[in-house]
C-alpha positions in Angstrom: 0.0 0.0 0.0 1.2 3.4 -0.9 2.9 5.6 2.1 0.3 8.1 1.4 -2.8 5.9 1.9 -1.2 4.4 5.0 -1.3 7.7 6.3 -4.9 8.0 5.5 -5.6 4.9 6.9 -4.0 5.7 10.2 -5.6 9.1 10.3 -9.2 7.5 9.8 -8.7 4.9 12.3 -7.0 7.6 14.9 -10.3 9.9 14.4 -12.4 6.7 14.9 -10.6 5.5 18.4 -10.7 9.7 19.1 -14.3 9.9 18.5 -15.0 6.5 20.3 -13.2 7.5 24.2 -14.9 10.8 24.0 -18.5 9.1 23.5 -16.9 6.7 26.0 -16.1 9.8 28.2 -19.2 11.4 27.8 -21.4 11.4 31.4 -24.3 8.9 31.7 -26.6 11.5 32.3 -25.8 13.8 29.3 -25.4 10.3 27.2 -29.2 9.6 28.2 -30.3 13.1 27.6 -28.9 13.0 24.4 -30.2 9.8 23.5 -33.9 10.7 24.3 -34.1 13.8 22.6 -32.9 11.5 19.6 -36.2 9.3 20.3 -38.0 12.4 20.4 -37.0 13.8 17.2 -37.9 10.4 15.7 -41.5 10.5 16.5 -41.7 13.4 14.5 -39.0 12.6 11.8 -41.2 9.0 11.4 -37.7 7.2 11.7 -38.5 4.1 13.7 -34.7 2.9 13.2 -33.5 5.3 16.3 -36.4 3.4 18.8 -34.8 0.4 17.1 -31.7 1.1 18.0 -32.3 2.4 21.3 -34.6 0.4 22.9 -34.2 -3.0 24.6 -36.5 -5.9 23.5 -37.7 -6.6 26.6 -38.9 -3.0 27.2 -41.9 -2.6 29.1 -43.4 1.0 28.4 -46.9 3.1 29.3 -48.1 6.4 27.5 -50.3 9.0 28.4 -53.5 7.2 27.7 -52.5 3.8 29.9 -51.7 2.3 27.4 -48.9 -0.7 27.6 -46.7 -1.3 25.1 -43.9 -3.6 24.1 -41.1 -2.8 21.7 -42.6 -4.5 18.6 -45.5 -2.3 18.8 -43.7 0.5 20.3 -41.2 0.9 16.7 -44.2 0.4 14.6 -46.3 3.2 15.8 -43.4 5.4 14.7 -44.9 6.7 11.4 -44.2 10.0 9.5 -46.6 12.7 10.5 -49.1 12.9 8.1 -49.8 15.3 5.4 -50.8 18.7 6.8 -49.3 17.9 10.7 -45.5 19.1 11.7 -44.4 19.4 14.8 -41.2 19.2 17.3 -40.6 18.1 20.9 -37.8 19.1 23.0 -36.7 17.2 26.3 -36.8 19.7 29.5 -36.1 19.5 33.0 -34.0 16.5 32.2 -32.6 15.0 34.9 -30.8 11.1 36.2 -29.4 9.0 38.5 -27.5 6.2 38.2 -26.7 3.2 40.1 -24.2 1.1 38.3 -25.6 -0.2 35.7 -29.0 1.0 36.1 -30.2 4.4 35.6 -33.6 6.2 36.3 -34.6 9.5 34.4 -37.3 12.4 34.6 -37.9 14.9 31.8 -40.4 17.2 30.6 -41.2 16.5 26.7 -42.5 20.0 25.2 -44.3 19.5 22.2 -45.4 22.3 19.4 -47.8 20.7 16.5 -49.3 22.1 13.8 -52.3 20.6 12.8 -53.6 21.9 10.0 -52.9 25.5 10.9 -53.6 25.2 14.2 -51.4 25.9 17.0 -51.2 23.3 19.4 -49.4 22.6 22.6 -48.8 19.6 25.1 -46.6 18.6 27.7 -45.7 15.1 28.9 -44.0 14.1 32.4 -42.0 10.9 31.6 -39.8 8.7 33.7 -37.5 6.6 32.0 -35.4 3.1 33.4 -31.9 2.8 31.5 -29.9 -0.3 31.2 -26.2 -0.6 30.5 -26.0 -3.6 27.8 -23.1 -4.8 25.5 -24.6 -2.4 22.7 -24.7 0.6 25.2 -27.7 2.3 27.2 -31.0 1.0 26.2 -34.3 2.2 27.6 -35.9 -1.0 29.4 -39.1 1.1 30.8 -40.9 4.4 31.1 -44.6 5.5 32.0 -45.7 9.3 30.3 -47.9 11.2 32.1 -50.2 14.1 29.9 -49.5 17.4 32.1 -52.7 19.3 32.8 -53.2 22.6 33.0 -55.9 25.3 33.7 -58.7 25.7 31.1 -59.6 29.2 30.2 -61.7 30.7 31.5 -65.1 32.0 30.9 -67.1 35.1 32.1 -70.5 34.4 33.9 -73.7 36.7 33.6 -74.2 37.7 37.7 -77.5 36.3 37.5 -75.7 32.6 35.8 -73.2 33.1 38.8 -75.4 34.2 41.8 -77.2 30.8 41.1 -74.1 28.9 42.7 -73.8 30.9 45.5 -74.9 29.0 48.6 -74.2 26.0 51.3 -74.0 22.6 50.0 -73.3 19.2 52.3 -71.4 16.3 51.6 -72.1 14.4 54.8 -74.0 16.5 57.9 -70.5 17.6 59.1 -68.9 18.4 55.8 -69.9 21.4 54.0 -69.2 23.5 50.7 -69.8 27.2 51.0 -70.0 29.4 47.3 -69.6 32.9 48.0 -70.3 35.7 45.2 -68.4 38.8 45.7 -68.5 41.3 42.6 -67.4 39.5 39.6 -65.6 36.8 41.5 -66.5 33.3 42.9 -65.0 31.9 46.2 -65.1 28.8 47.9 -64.4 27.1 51.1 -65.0 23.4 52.2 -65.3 23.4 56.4 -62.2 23.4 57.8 -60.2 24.2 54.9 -59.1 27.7 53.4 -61.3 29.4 50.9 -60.2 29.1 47.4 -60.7 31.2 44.0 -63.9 29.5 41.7 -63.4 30.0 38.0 -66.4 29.1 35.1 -65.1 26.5 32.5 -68.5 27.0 30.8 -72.1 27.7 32.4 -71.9 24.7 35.7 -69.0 24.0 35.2 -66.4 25.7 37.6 -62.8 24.8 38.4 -60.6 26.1 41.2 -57.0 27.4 39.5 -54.2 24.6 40.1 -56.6 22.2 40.9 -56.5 20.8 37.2 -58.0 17.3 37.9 -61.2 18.4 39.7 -64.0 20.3 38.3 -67.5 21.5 40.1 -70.4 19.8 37.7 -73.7 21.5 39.1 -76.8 19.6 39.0 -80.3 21.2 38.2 -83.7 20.0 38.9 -86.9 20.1 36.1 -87.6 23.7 36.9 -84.1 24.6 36.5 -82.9 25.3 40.3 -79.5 24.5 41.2 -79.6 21.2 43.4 -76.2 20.5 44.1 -73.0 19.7 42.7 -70.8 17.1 41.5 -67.2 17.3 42.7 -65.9 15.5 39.3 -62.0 14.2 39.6 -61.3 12.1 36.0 -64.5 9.9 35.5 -65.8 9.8 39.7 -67.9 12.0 41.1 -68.2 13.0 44.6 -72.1 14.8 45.2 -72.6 17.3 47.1 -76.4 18.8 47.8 -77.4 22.0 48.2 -78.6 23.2 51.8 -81.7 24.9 52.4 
């Protein structure tokens, strides 16, 4: 072999071996944040070879809906978007620790999609289980959680809102006071503090921060405001108006 492509070949290998102890070098946590924002810009590049790649076969992982997958099904639900959807996530709040070979991770993925010209925004609280293998770190589990936040809110004609205002009982020594006060609606369960009331849409109020519970009020034939339903996911908790 010519002295030239010797040289070649010594450089190439020497920039392999360089490139190789600095991934080598590089800190488990960064390696893992790197690695899942990889996966994340997969889902919405469509490229199923980087969950492939990345994740173990006997993963065991949950999304936001409950749902539990394994990896087969996991690599084939990553599709390119379709026509007339775009969108990015970035990995947040990232943060690990490891224990030898094992390492637990908690990130933030903030997602921007456009759907058809519409703006639309999500966040998803994930906790991901790394495994060191022969091929590297592999994700072996994770559970996403949607993040909630407050609705918007809606204004209230006084005579929509003064028809909340009142006493209503969960059991004879648990109550559920509604005062009105100008434009504003406050609350207070006995014993607790009061808190701010804010209308979803007409009977339907929420209390700011309190994004899985919502006030569902309940009406008789005529109209009149019997109660309400305390509503946290699909169970409701019903409280009846006092006299």
């Amino acid at each position: 072999m010519p002295y030239r492509e010797v040289r070649f070949v010594v450089a190439v290998a020497a920039a392999y071996v360089a490139a190789a102890s600095a991934r080598a070098a590089e800190p488990v946590p960064e390696l893992l944040q790197r690695q899942t924002q990889e996966l994340m810009d997969a889902v919405a590049g469509g490229k199923a070879s980087v969950w492939e790649r990345y994740v173990d076969d006997g993963v065991l992982y949950t999304d936001e809906n409950g749902h539990i997958m394994k990896k087969a099904e996991m690599v084939a639900g990553i599709k390119p978007l379709p026509q007339g959807v775009s969108g990015v996530i970035r990995v947040t709040q990232y943060q690990a620790v490891v224990h030898g070979d094992t390492a637990v991770a908690s990130h933030v993925d903030d997602e921007h999609e456009n759907y058809h010209g519409h703006e639309l925004h999500c966040q998803y609280l994930t906790t991901d289980t790394w495994m060191k293998t022969k091929a590297g770190w592999r994700l072996v589990g994770a559970q996403v959680l949607a993040l909630r936040t407050d609705p918007p809110a809606v204004a209230l004609p006084p005579v929509v809102r003064n028809e909340y205002c009142g006493r209503y009982a969960l059991t004879p020594d648990i109550t559920y006071e509604i005062r009105c006060g100008g434009d504003a609606l406050e609350g207070q369960q006995s014993g607790r503090k009061a808190e701010e009331l804010k209308a979803e849409a007409p009977d339907v109020l929420f209390t700011p921060g309190k994004t899985r519970y919502r006030k569902i009020f309940l009406r008789d034939q005529d109209g009149r405001v019997t109660g309400f339903a305390e509503r946290r996911e699909a169970w409701d908790l019903v409280w009846k108006r006092l006299p």
